[in-house]
TIBADO-606941 format. One line per field, with one value per residue (C-alpha): residue number from 1; residue in three letters; x, y, z. Coordinates in pm, whole numbers, m for minus. Layout:
<nodes>
num [NUM; ...]
residuo [ALA; ...]
u [X; ...]
v [Y; ...]
w [Z; ...]
</nodes>
This chain:
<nodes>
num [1; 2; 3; 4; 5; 6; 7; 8; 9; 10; 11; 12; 13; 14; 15; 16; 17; 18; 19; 20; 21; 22; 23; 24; 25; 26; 27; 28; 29; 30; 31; 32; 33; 34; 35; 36; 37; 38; 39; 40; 41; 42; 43; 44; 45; 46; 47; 48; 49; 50; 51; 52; 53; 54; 55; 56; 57; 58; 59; 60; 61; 62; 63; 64; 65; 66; 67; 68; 69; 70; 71; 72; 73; 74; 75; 76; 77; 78; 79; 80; 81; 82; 83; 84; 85; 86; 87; 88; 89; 90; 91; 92; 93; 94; 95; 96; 97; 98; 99; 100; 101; 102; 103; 104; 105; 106; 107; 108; 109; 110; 111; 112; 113; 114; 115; 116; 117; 118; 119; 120; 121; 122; 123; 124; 125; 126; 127; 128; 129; 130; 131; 132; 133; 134; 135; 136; 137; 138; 139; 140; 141; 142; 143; 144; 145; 146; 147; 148; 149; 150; 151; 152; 153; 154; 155; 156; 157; 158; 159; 160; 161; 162; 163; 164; 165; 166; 167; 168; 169; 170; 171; 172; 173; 174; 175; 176; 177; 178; 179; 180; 181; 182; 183; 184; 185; 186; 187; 188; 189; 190; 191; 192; 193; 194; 195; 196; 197; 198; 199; 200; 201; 202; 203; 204; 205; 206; 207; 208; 209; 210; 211; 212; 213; 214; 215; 216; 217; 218; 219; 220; 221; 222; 223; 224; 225; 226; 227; 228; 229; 230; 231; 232; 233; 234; 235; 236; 237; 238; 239; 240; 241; 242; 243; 244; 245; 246; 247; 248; 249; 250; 251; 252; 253; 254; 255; 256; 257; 258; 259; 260; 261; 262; 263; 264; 265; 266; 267; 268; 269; 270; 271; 272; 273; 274; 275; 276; 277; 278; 279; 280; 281; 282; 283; 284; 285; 286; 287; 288; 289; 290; 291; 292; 293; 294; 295; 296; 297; 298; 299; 300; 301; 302; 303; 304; 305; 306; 307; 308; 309; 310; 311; 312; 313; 314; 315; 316; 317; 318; 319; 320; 321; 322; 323; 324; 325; 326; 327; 328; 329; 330; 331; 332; 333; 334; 335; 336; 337; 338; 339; 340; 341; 342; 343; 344; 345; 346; 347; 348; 349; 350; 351; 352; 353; 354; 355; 356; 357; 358; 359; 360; 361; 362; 363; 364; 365; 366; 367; 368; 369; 370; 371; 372; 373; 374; 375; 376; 377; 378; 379; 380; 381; 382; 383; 384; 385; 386; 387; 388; 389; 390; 391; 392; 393; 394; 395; 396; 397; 398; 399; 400; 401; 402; 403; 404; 405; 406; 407; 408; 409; 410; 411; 412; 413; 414; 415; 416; 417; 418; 419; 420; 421; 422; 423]
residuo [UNK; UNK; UNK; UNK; UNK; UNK; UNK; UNK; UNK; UNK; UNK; UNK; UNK; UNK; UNK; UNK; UNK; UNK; UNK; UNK; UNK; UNK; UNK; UNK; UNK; UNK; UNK; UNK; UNK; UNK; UNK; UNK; UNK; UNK; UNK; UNK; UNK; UNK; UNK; UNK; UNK; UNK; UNK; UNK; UNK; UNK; UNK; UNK; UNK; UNK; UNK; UNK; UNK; UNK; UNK; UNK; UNK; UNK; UNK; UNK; UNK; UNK; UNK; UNK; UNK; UNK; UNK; UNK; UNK; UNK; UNK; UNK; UNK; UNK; UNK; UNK; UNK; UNK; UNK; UNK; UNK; UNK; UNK; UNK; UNK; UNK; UNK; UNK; UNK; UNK; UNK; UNK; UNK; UNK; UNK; UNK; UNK; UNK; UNK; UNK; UNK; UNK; UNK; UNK; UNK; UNK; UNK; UNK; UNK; UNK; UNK; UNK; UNK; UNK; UNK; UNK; UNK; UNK; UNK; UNK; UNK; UNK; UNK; UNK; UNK; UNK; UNK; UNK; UNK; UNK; UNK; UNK; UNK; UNK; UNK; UNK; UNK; UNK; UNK; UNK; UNK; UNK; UNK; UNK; UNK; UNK; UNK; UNK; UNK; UNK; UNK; UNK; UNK; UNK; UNK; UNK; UNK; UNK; UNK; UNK; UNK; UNK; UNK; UNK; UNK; UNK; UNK; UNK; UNK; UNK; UNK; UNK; UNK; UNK; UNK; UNK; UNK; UNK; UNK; UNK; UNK; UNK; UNK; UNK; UNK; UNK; UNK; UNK; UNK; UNK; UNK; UNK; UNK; UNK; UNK; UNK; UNK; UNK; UNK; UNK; UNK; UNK; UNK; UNK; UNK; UNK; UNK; UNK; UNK; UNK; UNK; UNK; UNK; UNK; UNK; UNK; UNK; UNK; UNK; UNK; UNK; UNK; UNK; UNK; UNK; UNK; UNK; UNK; UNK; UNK; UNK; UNK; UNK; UNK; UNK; UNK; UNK; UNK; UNK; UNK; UNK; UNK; UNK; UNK; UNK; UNK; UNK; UNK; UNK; UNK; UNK; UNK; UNK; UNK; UNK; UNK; UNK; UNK; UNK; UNK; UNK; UNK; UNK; UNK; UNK; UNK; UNK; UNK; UNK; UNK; UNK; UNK; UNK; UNK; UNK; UNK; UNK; UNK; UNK; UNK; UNK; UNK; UNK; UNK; UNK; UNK; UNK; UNK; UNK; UNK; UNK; UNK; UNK; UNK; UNK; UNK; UNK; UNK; UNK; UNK; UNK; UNK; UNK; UNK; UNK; UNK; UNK; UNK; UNK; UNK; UNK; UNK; UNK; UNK; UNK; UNK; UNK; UNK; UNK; UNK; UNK; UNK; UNK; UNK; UNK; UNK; UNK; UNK; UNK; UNK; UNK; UNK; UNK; UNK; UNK; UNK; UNK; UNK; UNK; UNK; UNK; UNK; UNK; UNK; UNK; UNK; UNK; UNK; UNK; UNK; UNK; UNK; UNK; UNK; UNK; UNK; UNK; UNK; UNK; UNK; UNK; UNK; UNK; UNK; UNK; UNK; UNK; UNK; UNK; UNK; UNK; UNK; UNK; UNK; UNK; UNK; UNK; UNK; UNK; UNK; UNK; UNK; UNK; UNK; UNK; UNK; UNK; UNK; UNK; UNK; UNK; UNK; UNK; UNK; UNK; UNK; UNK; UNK; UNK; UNK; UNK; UNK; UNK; UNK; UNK; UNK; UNK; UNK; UNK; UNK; UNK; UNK; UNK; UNK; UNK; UNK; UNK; UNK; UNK; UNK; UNK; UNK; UNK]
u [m2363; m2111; m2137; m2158; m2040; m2332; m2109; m2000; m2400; m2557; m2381; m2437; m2770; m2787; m2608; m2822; m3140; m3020; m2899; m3255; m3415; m3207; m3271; m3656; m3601; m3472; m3722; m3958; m3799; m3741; m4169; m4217; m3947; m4005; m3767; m4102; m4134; m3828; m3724; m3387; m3215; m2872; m2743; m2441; m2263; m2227; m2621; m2715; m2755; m3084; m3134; m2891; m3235; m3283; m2925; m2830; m3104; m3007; m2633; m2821; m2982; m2746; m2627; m2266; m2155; m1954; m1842; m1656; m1989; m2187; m2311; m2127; m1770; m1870; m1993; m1692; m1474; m1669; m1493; m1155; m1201; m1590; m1644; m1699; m1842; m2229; m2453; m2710; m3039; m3242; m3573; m3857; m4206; m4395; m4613; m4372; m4114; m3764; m3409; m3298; m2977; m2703; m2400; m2169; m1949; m1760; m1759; m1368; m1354; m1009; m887; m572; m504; m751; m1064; m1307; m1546; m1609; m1831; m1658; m1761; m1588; m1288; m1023; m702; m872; m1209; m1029; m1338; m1588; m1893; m2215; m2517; m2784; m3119; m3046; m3386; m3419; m3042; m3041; m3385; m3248; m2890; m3086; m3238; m2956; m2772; m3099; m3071; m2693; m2755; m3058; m2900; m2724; m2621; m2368; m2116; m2166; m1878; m1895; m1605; m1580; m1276; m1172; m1478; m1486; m1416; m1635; m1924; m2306; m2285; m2029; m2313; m2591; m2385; m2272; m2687; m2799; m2520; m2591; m2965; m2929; m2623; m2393; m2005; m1789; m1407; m1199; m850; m637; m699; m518; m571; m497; m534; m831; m926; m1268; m1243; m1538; m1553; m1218; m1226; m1045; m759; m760; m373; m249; m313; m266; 88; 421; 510; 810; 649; 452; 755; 869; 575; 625; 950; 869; 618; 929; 1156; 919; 794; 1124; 1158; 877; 509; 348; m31; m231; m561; m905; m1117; m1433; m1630; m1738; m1550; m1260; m1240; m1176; m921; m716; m712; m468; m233; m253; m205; 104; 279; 221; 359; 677; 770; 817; 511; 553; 955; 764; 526; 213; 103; m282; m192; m6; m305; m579; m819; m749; m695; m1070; m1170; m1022; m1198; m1530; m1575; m1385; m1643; m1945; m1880; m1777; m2090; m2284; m2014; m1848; m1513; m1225; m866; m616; m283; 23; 114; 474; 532; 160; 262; 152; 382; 187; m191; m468; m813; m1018; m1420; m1733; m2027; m2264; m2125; m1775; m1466; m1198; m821; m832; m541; m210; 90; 412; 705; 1026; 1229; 1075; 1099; 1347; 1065; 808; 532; 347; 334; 238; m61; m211; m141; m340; m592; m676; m716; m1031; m1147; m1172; m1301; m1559; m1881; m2046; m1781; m1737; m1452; m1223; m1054; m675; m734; m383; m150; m32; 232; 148; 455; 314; m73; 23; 207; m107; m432; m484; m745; m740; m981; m967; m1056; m1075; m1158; m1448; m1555; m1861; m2052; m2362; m2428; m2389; m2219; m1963; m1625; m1564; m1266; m1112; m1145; m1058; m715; m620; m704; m466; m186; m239; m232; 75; 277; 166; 301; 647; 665; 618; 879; 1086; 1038; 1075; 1393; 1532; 1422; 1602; 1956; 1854; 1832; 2167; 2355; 2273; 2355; 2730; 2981; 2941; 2569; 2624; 2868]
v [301; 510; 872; 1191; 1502; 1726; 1984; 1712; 1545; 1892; 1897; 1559; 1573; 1862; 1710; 1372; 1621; 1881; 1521; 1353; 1655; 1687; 1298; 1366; 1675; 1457; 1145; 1481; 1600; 1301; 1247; 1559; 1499; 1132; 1077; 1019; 1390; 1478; 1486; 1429; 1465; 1460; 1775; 1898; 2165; 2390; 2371; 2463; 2844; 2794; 2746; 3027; 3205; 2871; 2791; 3078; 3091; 2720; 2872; 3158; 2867; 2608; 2401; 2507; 2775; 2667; 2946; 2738; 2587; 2900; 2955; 3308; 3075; 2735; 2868; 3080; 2716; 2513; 2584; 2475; 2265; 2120; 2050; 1665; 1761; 1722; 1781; 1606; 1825; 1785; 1942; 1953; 1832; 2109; 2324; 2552; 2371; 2465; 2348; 2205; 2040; 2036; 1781; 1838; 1495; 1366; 1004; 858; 545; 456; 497; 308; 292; 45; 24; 76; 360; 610; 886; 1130; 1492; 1778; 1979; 2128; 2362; 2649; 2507; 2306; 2235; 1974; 2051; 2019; 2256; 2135; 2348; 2382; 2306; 1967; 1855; 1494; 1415; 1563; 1391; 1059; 1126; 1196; 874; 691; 819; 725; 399; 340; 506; 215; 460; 558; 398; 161; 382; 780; 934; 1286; 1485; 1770; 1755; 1909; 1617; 1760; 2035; 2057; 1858; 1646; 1522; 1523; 1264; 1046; 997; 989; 648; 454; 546; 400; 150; 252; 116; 449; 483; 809; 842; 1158; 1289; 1624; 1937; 2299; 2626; 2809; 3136; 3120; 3375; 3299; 3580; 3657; 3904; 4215; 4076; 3742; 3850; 3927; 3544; 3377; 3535; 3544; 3918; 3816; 3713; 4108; 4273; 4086; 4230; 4575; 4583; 4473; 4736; 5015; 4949; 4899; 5251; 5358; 5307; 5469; 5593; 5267; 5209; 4874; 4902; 4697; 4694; 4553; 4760; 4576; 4804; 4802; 4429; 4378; 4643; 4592; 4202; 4294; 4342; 4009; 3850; 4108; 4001; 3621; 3649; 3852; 3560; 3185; 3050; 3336; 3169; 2775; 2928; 2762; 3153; 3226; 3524; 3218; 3064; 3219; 3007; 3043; 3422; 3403; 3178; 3332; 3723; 3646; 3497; 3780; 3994; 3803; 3762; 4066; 4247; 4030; 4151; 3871; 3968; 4182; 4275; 4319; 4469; 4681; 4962; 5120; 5494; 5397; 5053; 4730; 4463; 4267; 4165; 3908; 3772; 3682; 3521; 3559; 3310; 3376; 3370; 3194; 3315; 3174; 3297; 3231; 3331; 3538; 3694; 3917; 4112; 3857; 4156; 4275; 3923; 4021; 4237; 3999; 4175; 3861; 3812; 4141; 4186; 3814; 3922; 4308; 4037; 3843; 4143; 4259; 3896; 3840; 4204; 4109; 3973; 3878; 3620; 3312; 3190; 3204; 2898; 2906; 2705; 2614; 2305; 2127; 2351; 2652; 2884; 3170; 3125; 2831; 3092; 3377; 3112; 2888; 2670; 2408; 2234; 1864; 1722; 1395; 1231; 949; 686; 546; 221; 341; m66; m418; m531; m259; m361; m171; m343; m372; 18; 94; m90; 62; 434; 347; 220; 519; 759; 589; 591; 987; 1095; 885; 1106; 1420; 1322; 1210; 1594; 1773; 1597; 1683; 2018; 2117; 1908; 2138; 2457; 2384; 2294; 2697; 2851; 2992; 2748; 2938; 2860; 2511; 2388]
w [11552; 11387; 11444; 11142; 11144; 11129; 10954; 10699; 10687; 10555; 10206; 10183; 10262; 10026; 9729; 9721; 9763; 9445; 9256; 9315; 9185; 8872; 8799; 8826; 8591; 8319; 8390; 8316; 8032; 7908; 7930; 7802; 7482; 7375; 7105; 6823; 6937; 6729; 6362; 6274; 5919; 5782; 5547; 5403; 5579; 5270; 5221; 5604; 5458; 5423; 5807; 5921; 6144; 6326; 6338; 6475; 6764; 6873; 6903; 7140; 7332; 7383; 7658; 7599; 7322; 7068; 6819; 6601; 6535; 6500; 6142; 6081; 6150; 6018; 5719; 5647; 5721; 5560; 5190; 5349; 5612; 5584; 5209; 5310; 5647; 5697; 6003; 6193; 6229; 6529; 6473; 6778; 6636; 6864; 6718; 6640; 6476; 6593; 6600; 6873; 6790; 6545; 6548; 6243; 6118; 5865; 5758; 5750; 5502; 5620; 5999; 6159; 5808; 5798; 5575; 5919; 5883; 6141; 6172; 6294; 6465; 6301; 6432; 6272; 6340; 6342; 6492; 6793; 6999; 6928; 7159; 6931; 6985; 7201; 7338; 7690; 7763; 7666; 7599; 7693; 7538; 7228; 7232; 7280; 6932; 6789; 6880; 6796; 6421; 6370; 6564; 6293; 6019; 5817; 5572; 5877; 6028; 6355; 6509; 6628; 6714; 6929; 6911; 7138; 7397; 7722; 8025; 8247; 8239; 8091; 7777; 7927; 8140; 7948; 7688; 7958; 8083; 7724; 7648; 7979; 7921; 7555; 7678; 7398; 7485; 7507; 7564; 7597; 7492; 7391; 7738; 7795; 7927; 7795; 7972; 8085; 8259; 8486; 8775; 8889; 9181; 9208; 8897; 8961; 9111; 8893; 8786; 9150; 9255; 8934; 8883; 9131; 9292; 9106; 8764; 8770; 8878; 8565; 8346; 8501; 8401; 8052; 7975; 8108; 7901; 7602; 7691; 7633; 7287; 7177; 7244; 7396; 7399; 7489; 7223; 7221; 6977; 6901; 6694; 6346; 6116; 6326; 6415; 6027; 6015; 6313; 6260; 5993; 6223; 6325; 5941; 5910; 6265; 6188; 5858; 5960; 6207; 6200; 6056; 5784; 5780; 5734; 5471; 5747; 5792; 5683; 5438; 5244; 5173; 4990; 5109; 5453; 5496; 5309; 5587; 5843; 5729; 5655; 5983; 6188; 5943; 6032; 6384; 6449; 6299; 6593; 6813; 6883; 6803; 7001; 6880; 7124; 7031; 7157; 6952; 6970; 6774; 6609; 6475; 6608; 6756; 6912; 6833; 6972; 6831; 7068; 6950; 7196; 7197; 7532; 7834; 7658; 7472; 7277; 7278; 6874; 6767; 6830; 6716; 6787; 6584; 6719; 6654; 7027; 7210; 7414; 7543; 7563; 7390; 7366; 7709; 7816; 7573; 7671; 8065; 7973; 7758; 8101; 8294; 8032; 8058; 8445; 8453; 8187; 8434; 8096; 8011; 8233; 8103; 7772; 7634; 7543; 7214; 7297; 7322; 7668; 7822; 7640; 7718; 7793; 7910; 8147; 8371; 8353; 8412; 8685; 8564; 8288; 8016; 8042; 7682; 7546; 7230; 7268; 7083; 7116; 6990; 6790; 6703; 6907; 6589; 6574; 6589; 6916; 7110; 6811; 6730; 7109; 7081; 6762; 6895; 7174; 6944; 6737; 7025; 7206; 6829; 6815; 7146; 7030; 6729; 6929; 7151; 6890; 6710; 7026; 7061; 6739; 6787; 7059; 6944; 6643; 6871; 7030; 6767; 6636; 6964; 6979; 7163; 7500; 7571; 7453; 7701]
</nodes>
């Protein structure tokens, strides 16, 4: 008889132990939660105001945070980016009757260019994470009604689509039990990954491992000859009143550079910049807002916003005056930004928000997100193969365009350098 390692036995051992006991917790759960113990209704996103208390403790309870699906944010987004967006309402039929899960969606007529509806959960480019808000405490008995009402719902379309969810983690889980429970066909396709930072106990020194000695010598030298061109000071806030004032900063830097050049920055659009400040308002008068910036002589150059939900954060959104790039003042606030963050026991770990091969945050963070989009059969009859072939034609023809525009942009880049740095 083969021998085992003892050493390599005992976390074996202990794995199938802590595994059989989180299987019997859900068989529990799932006892305790039968899915005629739930209510669930659809509603329109712009009419959820009325639920903002329960809404608001579900987002304090949830499996995973999500603050792009916290009332105070989609609420604010839901005028530009959610007016056809509605949500799925998962209510617990306990004695106290309490919200225990909300999954906001669209329904797309036309996909592939196709007449084939889809159901389809809602993200957008400011909201670019599509977790939905689940009670921790009874996540897959709840996400089991939920895929009960769309499968039953003929109102809805026999196809659900997820953008932008997390690979791996709680809900990641909790989804992937619910669908073999319920034996719903699934496929993923977009897969990527984007940066993330989770220190987990390597906190205060998060920077000295992540980055080269070279790389910091790099940074130190940045910040020296900044300092010589004026008074230099690195500033947080997150105070309410100041949140909404130094976030300013932020509009004024992105509209001085290229997106403000492309006419794609938010001050150029009403609606947007509207967006965009009632929700640094709301959430920042929870306190779940910080604004990051370096100041030179007094006036901003470079500025971050970053958004809190629990023990999460998001790296929203950024901006720099290109008249210091040379400097890198981009680069030095984001590398002061992930110092606060690992430092920052509350937070377990912040979310770049950002594209593959993000210039600047790939070189600071170690880790990365692994998202996909899934699409998943609510129906036998749904026309799933079919769907799962076109998704992969349509990513395959999207990564040819980027590679076509990526192309083009650097023949473009070249072609405006002087004749020296082309040859």
């Amino acid at each position: 008889m083969a021998s085992v390692d003892s050493d390599y036995a005992a976390p074996v051992a202990f794995e199938r132990t802590a595994s059989a006991i989180a299987s019997a917790r859900r068989a529990a759960l799932a006892d305790r939660y039968p899915l005629d113990s739930f209510t669930v209704e659809w509603r329109w996103l712009a009419d959820l105001v009325a639920i903002a208390d329960d809404w608001r403790e579900l987002a304090a309870r949830a499996l995973e945070p999500n603050v792009f699906y916290e009332p105070a944010f989609a609420l604010a987004a839901a005028a530009v980016f959610g007016r056809d967006v509605g949500a799925a309402l998962v209510w617990s039929d306990a004695a106290r009757r309490e919200l225990v899960g909300l999954f906001p969606a669209r329904v797309t007529r036309r996909r592939y260019g196709l007449a084939l509806p889809v159901l389809e959960g809602w993200t957008h480019p400011y909201g670019p994470l599509g977790t939905p808000l689940v009670v921790r405490q009874a996540a897959e008995p709840v996400i089991a009604a939920w895929l009960a009402y769309l499968a039953g719902n003929r109102g809805l379309p026999g196809l659900l689509f997820l953008p932008l969810l997390a690979e791996e983690g709680l809900f990641a889980g909790a989804l992937g039990a619910s669908l073999r429970r319920l034996q719903m066909p699934h496929a993923d396709f977009a897969r990527h990954q984007r940066p993330l930072l989770q220190p987990g106990d390597d906190r205060h020194a998060y920077l000295d491992h992540a980055v080269s000695a070279h790389r910091r010598r790099e940074l130190r030298r940045s910040v020296r000859r900044l300092a010589d061109l004026g008074a230099l000071c690195f500033a947080a806030s997150s105070d309410p009143v100041a949140v909404v004032r130094d976030s300013e900063d932020f509009f004024a830097l992105e509209t001085g550079g290229w997106k403000g050049e492309r006419g794609t920055a938010a001050v150029q659009n009403e609606a947007v910049r509207a967006f965009m400040t009632a929700a640094i308002r709301a959430l920042g008068a929870q306190g779940k807002v910080a604004v990051n910036r370096i100041l030179l002589d007094g006036r901003a150059i470079a500025a971050t916003i970053t958004l809190r939900s629990g023990d999460g954060a998001w790296y929203w959104k950024t901006a720099y005056d290109e008249a210091y790039a040379r400097h890198a003042p981009g680069v030095l606030l984001s590398a002061a930004l992930t110092e606060d963050l690992a430092a920052n026991s509350a937070i377990a770990r912040t979310d770049s928000c950002a594209a593959p091969g993000n210039p600047i945050l790939d070189g600071l963070w170690r880790e990365r997100l692994a998202l996909c989009d899934r699409l998943i059969a609510l129906r036998p009859q749904a026309p799933f193969p079919w769907a799962c072939r076109l998704e992969s034609l349509r990513g395959a023809a999207q990564v040819t365009v980027k590679s076509m525009r990526a192309r083009l942009g650097h023949r473009q880049r070249v072609r405006s350098l002087p004749r020296r740095h082309q040859e």
